[in-house]
Each structure stands twice: as structure tokens, then as C-alpha cells.
C-alpha positions in Angstrom: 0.0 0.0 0.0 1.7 3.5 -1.1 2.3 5.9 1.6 -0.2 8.9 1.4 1.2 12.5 1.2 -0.6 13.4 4.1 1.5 10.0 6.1 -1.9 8.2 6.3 -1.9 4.6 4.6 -5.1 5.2 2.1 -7.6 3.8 4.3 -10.7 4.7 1.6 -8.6 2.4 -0.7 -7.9 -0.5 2.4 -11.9 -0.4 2.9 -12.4 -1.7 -0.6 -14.5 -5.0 -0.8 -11.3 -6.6 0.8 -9.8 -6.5 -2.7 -13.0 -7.3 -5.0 -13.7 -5.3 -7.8 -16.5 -3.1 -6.6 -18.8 -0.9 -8.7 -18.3 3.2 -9.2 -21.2 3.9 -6.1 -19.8 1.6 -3.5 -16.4 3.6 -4.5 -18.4 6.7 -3.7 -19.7 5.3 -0.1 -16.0 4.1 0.3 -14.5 7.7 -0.4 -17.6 10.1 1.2 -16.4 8.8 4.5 -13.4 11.0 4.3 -14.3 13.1 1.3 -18.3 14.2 1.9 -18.4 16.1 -0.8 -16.8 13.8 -3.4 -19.4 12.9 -6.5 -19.5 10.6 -9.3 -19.4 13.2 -11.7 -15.9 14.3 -10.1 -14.8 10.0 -10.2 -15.7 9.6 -13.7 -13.6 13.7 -14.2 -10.6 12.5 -12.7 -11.0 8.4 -15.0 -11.2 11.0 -17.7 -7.8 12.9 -16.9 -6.0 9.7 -16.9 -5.9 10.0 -13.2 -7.3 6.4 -12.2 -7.8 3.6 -14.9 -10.6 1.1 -13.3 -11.5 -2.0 -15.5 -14.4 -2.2 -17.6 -17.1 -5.4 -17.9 -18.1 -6.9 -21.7 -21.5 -4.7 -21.2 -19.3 -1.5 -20.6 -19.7 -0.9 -16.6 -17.0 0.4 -14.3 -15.2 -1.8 -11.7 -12.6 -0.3 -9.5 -9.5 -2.5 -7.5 -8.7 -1.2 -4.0 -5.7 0.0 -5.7 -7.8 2.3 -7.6 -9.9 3.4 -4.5 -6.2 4.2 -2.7 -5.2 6.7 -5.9 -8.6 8.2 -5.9 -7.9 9.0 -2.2 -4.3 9.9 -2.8 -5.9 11.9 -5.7 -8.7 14.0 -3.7 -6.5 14.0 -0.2 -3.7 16.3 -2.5 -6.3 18.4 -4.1 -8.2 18.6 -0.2 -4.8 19.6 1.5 -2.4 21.0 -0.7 -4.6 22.7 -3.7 -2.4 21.3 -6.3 -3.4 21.0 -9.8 -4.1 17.4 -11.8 -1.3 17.2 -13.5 1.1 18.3 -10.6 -1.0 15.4 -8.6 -0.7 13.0 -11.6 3.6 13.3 -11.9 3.6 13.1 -7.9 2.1 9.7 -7.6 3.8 8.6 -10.6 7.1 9.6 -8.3 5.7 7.7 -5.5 5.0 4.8 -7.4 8.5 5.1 -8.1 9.6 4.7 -5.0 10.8 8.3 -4.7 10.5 10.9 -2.5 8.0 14.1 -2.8 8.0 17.4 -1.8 4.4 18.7 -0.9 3.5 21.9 0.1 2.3 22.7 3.2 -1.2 21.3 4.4 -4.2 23.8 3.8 -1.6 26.9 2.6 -2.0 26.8 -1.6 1.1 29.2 -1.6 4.4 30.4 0.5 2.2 33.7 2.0 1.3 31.7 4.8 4.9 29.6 4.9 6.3 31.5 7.9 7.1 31.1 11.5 5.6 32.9 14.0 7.7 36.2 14.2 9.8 34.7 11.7 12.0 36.5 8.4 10.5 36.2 5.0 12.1 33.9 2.6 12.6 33.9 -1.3 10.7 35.0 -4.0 8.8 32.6 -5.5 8.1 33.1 -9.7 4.7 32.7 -10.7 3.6 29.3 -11.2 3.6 28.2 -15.3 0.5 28.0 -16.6 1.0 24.5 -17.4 0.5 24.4 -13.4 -3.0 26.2 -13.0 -6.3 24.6 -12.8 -8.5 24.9 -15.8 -11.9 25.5 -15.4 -13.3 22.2 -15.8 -11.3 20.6 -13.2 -12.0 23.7 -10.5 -15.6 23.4 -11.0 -15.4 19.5 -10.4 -13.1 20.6 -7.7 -15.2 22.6 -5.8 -18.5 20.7 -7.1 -20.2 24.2 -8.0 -21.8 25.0 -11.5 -20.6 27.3 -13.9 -23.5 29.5 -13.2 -21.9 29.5 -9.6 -18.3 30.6 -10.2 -19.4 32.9 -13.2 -21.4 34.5 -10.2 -18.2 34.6 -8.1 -16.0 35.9 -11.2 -18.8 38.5 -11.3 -18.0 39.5 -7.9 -14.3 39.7 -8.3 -13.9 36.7 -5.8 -11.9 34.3 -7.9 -10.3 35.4 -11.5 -9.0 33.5 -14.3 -5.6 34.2 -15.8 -5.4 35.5 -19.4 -4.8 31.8 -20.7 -8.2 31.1 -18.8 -6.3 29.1 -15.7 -6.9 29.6 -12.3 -3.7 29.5 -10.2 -3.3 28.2 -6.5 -4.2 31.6 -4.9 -8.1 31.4 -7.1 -8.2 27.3 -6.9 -8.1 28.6 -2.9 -10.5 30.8 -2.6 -12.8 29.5 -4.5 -13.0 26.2 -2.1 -13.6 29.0 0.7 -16.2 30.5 -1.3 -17.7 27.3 -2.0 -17.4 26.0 1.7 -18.7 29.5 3.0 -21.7 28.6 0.7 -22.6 25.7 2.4 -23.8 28.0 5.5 -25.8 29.9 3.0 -23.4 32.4 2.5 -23.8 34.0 -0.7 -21.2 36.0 -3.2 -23.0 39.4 -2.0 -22.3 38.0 1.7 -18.2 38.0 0.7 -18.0 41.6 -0.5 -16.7 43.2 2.4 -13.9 40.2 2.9 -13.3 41.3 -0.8 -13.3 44.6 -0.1 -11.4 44.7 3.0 -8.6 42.3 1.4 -7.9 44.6 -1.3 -7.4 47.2 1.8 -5.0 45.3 2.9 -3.1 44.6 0.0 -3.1 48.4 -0.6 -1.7 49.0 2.2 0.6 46.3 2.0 1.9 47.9 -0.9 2.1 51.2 0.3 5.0 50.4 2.0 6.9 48.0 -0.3 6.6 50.3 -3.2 9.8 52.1 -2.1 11.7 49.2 -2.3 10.4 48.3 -5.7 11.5 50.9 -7.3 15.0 50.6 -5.9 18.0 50.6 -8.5 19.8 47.4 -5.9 18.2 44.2 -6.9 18.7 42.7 -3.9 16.6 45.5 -2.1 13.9 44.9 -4.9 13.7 41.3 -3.7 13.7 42.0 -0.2 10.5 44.0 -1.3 8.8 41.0 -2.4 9.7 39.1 1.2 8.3 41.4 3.1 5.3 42.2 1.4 4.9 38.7 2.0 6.0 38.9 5.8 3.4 41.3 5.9 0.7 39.7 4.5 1.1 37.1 6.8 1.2 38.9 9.6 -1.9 40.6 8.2 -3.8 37.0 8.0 -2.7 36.0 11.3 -4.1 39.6 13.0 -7.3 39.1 11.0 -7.6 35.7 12.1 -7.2 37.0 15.9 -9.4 40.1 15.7 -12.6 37.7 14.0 -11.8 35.8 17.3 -11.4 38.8 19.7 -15.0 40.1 18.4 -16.9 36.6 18.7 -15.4 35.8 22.0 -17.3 40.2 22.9 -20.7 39.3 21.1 -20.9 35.8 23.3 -20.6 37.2 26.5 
């Protein structure tokens, strides 16, 4: 049994009939006990991009192995945790089948903003992922298992925004399972605005004072610019996260 990424063992795929081929809805029972949210629609997405390869019967019916229940976990528990694209998941488990080591990012952060220690320096400049690395809009709407009417209404919004080549990178692939787990309490687009709105407050302010060391002629100070406008954006998260806190904690006594 392959090692998950997460260090769990795969026990969706260790559930499995006790090895018996098993049809694509007891696969779904066997993964909604750790993925609610999981559908057939996203199973037979993720057969379609070559990500699991179950057998088929003469009269054309699915039937998955346990192996093929483990990768679907493996599959979803990457997505879940570390919000990385198919094809980043795809050569990842191919790695592991290897027997090699991989390097994951770190659980529930899609990028490095949120990377640092408490009261910690900023790091390196990381480029822009490729686009060959973003998530196209077929597989975040089986991602986040939300229509197209839904994320055109979030697009509308400004919440989440494709890149000119029409990919969404980590950042979007983010917020968007935000937006759609937000929605789930009957929070609505309209509900988000002021998050929206506040975060671009932030940001502006975030860049107030980086811009001087942008425009520096010392590339070295121009990259220290881009740490600490990431330095600050953590910080910025983490004071967010306490204040939300600090005023529920108020309105309950």
C-alpha cells in the first residue's frame, strides 16, 4: 500500500471489498467517508484525466480495485490539503510509485504567504507558477463541485479570476474552495463583498510600503521587497484571524 502524502496509509482504498472489484457507487460510499463532498461526476472527471484507470465489464460498466480506490484518495486528499493541480498530482504519484520521494507543500496553505514562523523573516521570491500548473476551469468546477452559473457568479463578484490563458492559479483554486465551503452555510457571493473589499485594503496598504523598495535601483533591495510584502501579509492574516476571534469571544458574552 503506497504511503499517502498526508502520512496516512489510504484507508478509503484499504476499505475496498477486501480487494474485490466493486462498482463506481460503493467507490463513492467508500471515499464520502473522508471526502463528503466527493461525487461521481468528479470520479468519472478525474478516470477522464487519466488520473485512475478502473476496468471495464463486456457490457461497458465500471469496476474499480482497492488500488484504484487508494489513488482516488491519494488523488482527492492532495487536491483537499495542498490545492495542487491534476497534472502536478498526476507526476507526484507517478514519483511515488516510483519509490521516490515528494515534496508537498504545506497542508491547507496553496502558496508560500502563509509559509512562515511565528515572528519569523520572510524567505525567497517565489516566480509565478507556469501555466502549465494552473487549474482549468473544468477541473476547478469538479473541484469545488459548483456549476458554472456559480463561479461565473463569483467571477462576477471579483472573488476568484482566471488568468489571461483562462487558468486559475493556487491563490483562485483557494478561494474558491472558501467560497464554496462558505456557501454551504448559505453564505452567498454578495455576503463575501466586504472580505473582498477589506482584502484589497489590505493589500493596498501592504503595498504602500513596499513600493519604495520596488522601485530601488539594488536588486537585492527589490527582492527584499517581495519578502516582506509577503511577511506582511502574513502577519496581516494571522491579525485578521485573531481580531474575527477577539469580536466573537465580545458578542458571546
Amino acid at each position: 500500500m503506497l504511503q499517502t502524502p498526508s502520512g496516512g496509509t489510504g484507508s478509503s482504498g484499504a476499505a475496498a471489498a477486501e480487494g474485490r472489484l466493486v462498482s463506481i457507487g460503493t467507490v463513492l460510499n467508500l471515499l464520502r467517508e473522508e471526502f463528503p463532498e466527493v461525487t461521481i461526476s468528479k470520479i468519472r472527471f478525474l478516470e477522464a484525466e487519466g488520473l485512475v484507470e478502473p476496468q471495464r465489464t463486456p457490457s461497458g460498466y465500471r469496476k474499480f480495485s482497492t488500488a484504484d480506490v487508494e489513488r482516488l484518495g491519494q488523488v482527492l486528499r492532495m487536491q483537499r490539503d495542498h490545492y495542487l493541480p491534476l497534472k502536478v498530482i498526476r507526476e507526484h504519484l507517478d514519483a511515488l510509485a516510483r519509490g521516490e520521494r515528494v515534496q508537498l507543500p504545506a497542508p491547507g496553505q496553496p502558496r508560500d504567504v502563509l509559509d512562515l514562523p511565528e515572528g519569523g523573516a520572510a524567505g525567497t521570491t517565489e516566480p509565478e507558477p507556469p501555466a502549465a500548473a494552473r487549474t482549468d476551469r473544468e477541473e476547478l468546477l469538479a473541484t469545488t463541485g459548483v456549476t458554472e452559473g456559480e463561479l461565473a457568479e463569483w467571477e462576477s463578484y471579483g472573488l476568484v479570476t482566471a488568468h489571461s490563458d483562462g487558468g486559475f492559479d493556487a491563490d483562485s483554486v483557494a478561494v474558491a474552495r472558501l467560497v464554496a465551503d462558505l456557501g454551504r452555510f448559505g453564505l452567498e457571493p454578495r455576503h463575501l463583498r466586504s472580505m473582498k473589499a477589506a482584502a484589497e485594503r489590505e493589500a493596498a496598504l501592504i503595498e504602500q510600503v513596499v513600493a519604495p523598495l520596488r522601485r530601488h535601483r539594488n536588486p537585492q533591495t527589490r527582492a527584499h521587497a517581495e519578502a516582506t510584502a509577503r511577511e506582511l501579509a502574513a502577519l496581516s492574516v494571522r491579525l485578521h484571524a485573531a481580531l474575527v476571534q477577539s469580536a466573537l469571544r465580545i458578542r458571546s458574552q
